[in-house]
C-alpha positions in Angstrom: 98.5 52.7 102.3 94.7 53.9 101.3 95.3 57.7 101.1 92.5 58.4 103.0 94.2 56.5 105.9 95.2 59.1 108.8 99.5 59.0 109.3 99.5 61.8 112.3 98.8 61.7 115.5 96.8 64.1 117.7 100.2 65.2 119.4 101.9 65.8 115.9 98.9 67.7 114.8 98.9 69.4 117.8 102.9 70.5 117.5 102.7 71.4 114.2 99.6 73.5 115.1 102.3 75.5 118.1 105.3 74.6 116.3 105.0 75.4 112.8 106.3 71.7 111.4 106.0 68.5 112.1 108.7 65.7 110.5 107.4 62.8 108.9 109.5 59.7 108.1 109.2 57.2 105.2 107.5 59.3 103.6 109.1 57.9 100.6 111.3 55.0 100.0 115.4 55.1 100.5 114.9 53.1 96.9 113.3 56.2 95.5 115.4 59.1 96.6 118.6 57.3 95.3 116.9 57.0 92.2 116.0 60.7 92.6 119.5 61.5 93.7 121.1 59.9 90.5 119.1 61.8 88.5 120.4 65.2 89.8 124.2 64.5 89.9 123.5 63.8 86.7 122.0 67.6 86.5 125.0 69.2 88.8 127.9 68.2 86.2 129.7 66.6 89.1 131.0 63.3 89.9 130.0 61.6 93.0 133.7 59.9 93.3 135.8 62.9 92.0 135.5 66.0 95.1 137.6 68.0 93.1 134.5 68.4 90.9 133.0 69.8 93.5 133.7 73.2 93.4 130.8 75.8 94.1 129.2 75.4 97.9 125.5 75.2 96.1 124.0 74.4 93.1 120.4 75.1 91.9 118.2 72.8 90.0 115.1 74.0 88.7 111.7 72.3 88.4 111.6 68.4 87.5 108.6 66.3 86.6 111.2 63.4 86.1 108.6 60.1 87.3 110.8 58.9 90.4 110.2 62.6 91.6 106.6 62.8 90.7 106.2 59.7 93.1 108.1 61.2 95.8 106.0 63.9 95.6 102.6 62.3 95.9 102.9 59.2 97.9 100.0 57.9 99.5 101.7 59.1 103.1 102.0 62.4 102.2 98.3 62.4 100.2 97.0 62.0 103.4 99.2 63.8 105.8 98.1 66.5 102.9 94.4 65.8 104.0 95.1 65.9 108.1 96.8 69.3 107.8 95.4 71.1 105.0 91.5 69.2 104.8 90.1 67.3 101.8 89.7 69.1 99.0 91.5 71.9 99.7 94.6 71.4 98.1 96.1 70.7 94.8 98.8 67.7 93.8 102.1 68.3 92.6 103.0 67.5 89.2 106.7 68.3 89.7 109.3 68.6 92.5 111.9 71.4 93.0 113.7 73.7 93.5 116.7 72.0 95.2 119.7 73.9 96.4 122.4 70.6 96.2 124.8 71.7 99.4 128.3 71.1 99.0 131.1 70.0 101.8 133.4 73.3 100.7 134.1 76.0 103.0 133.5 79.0 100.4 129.8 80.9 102.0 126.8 80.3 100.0 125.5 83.7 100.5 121.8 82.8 100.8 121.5 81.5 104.1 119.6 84.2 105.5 116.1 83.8 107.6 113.0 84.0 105.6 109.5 82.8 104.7 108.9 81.8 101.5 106.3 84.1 99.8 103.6 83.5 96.5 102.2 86.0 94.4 102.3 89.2 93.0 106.3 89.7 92.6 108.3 91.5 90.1 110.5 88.3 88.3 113.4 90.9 88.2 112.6 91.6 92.2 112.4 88.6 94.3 112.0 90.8 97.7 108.8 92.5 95.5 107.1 88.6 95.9 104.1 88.7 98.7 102.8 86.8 101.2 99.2 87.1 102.4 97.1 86.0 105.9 95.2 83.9 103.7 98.5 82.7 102.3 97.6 82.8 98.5 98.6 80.0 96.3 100.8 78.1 99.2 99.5 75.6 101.7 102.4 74.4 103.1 106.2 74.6 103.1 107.7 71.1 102.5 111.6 70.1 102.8 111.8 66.8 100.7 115.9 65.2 101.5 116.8 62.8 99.1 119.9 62.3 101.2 121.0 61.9 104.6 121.1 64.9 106.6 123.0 64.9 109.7 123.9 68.4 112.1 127.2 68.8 109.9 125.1 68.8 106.5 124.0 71.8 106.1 120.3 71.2 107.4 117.7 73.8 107.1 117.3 75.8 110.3 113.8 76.3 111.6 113.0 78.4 114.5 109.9 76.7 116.0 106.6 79.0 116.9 107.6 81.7 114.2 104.6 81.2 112.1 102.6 82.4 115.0 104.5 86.3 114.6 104.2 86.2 111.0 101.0 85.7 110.9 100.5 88.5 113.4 102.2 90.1 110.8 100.9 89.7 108.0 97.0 90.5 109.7 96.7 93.9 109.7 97.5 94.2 105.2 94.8 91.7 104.5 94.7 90.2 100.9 97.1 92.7 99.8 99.5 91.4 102.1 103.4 92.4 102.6 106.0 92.1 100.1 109.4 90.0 101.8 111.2 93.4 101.6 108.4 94.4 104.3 108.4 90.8 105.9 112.4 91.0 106.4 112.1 94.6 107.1 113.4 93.9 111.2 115.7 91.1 109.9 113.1 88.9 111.9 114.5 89.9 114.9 110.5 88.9 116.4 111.4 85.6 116.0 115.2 85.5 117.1 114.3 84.1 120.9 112.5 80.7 120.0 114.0 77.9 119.8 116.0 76.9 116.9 115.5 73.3 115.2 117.4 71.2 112.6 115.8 69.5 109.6 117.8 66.6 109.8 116.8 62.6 108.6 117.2 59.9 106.5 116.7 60.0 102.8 112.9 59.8 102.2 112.0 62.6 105.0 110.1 65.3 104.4 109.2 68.1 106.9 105.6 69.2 106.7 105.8 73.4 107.5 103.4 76.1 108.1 103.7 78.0 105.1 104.6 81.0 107.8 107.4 79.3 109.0 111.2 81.1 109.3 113.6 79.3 108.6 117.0 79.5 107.0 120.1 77.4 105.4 123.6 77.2 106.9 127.4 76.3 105.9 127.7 72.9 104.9 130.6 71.5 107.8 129.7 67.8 106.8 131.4 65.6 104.1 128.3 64.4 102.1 126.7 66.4 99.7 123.3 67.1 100.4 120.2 66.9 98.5 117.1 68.5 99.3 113.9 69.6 97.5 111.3 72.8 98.8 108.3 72.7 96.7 105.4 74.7 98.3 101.7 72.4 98.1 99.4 74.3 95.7 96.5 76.1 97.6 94.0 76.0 94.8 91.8 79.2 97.5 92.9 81.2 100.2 92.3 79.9 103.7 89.4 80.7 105.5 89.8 82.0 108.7 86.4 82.4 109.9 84.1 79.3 108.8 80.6 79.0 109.5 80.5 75.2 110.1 84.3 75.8 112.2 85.4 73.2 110.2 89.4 74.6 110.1 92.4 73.3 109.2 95.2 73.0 111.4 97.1 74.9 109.1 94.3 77.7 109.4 93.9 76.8 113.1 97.6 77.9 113.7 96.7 81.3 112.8 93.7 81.4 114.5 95.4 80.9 117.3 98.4 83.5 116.6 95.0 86.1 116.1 93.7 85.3 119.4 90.5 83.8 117.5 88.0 81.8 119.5 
């Protein structure tokens, strides 16, 4: 597929413009996640036929820039989906995947399956709730959920809560480039956003959900039987957004804030 080759619709454009995410299938091969997926039990110290090796509920992997992930990262579907939500020449290309909390079938709590957005810049390494986010959303054009395995309602999918984006943007308006720091994003416990509707990532291996980078969303208790595999890079935002263009020419990504700012 040319990369320059549209893969949404107007109505999925449209929803991710209202909804904060859009899910978009195949957008790489079942052949390339297992290879992926072999690659990171390798990484985990567990073995896929022995559950009694299985004994911690998640399990982090940093950063890879293995080659099977560097494809999955920059199929031609996902180059262009890149293009229809972000605009040509606006962002960068991933040279890497990660990070990837692996999810466990094993009833001890996780702990970290709070709501949140992800934030960019500016953070103390020692401090992750010092880390920013910004209205022009510095350094992070979108927030992607790669699985590399199945992901059914019992395995521990990522919870989204559709139309948040629109309230954090709000948000996030009035402190301009400085921005908010998460410890200020969290400060209600996101209790704005606590009536919309609440979605599942679910899929098949080679999904990957396309999110506004203000979207809240949160992990859950694996009740499943399969481990699950996931990755959560951001897409490199090489400039900030622009939220007032001469030419009008916006993104939907910027277009979704426009419209939580009441912009004409």
């Amino acid at each position: 597929m040319p990369a320059n080759l549209p893969v949404l619709s107007p109505a999925q454009i449209n929803s991710f413009i209202t909804d904060g995410f859009l899910r978009l299938d195949d957008a790489f091969s079942a052949a390339l996640a297992d290879e992926c997926r072999s690659i990171l039990w390798r990484l985990t110290g567990c073995d896929p036929d022995d559950r009694a090796t299985w004994t911690k509920p998640v399990i982090r992997i940093g950063y890879r820039d293995d080659p099977p992930f560097r494809r999955a990262a920059n199929t031609p579907a996902l180059h262009a989906a890149f293009d229809q939500l972000v605009g040509k020449g606006r962002w960068a290309p991933r040279g890497n995947m990660g990070t990837f909390p692996i999810r466990f079938p094993i009833p001890e709590a996780s702990g970290d399956d709070g709501w949140h957005i992800d934030v960019s810049f500016g953070g103390d390494p020692a401090d992750f709730l010092s880390w920013r986010a910004n209205v022009g959303s510095r350094d992070r054009a979108l927030l992607m959920l790669f699985l590399f395995s199945d992901v059914g309602e019992d395995d521990a999918p990522t919870r989204i809560r559709a139309g948040s984006h629109l309230q954090i943007a709000r948000q996030l308006a009035p402190a301009g480039d400085a921005g908010l720091s998460l410890r200020e994003i969290s400060s209600d416990g996101y209790a704005s956003t606590a009536h919309l509707p609440e979605v599942l990532a679910i899929g098949t291996a080679g999904t990957v959900y396309l999110c506004h980078p203000f979207l809240v969303h949160a992990a859950q208790r694996h009740r499943g039987e399969r481990v699950k595999f996931m990755a959560q890079p951001p897409l490199p935002l090489p400039s900030p957004l622009v939220l007032d263009r001469f030419d009008g020419d916006y993104s939907p990504v910027e277009a979704a804030i426009r419209l939580a700012l009441r912009k004409s």
